[in-house]
C-alpha positions in Angstrom: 0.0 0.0 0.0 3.1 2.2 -0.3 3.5 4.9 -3.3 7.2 5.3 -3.9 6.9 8.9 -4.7 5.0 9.6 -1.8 1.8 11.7 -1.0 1.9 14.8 -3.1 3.6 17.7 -1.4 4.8 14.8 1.4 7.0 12.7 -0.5 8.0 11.0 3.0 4.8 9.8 3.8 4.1 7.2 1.4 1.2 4.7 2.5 -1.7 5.1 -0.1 -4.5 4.3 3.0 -3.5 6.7 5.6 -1.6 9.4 6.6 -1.6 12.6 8.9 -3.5 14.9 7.2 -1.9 18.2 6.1 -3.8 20.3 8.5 -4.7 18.1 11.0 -1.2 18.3 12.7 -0.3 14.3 13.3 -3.8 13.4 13.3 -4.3 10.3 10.4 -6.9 10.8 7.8 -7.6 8.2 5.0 -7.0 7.5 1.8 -4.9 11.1 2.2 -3.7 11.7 -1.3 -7.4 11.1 -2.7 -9.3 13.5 0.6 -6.5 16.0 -0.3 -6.6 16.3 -3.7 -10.6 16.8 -3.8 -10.9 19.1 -0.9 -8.6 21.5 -2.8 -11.0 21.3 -5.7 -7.7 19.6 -8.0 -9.7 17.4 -10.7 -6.7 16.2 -11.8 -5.0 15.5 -8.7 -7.5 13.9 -7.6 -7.3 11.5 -10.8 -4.6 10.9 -10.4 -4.4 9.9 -6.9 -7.4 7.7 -7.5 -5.6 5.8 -10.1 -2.4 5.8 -7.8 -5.2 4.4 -5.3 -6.4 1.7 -7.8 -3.0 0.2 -8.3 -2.4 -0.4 -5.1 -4.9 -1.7 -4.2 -4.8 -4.0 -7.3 -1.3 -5.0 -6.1 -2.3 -5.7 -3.2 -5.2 -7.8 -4.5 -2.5 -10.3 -6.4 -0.7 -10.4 -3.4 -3.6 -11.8 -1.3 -4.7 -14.0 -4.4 -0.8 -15.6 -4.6 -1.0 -16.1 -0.9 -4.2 -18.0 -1.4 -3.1 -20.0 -4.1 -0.1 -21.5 -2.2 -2.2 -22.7 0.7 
């Protein structure tokens, strides 16, 4: 569920599901890139991050399903 490049602006924080929030101090908020992106009115941000969202979440899918598979 990690991004390599990060959370846009955050490039240290880099989990895809949650992350402190840009204005809420340390405070987590989820799916951070996505929540970000839409409250700043970014339509292509937020495209972006929802695609960024979708592979990940695809990875993670074929991770689960390989795990399955071996049992």
């Amino acid at each position: 569920m990690l991004d390599p490049a990060g959370l846009p602006g955050r490039s240290w924080y880099r989990h895809e599901i949650y992350a402190p929030g840009l204005n809420t101090g340390y405070g987590a908020v989820t799916l951070p890139g996505l929540r970000e992106a839409i409250a700043a009115g970014d339509e292509a941000a937020a495209e972006g991050q929802a695609q960024a969202l979708t592979q990940a979440l695809a990875a993670l899918t074929r991770q689960i399903q390989a795990a399955h598979a071996d049992l």
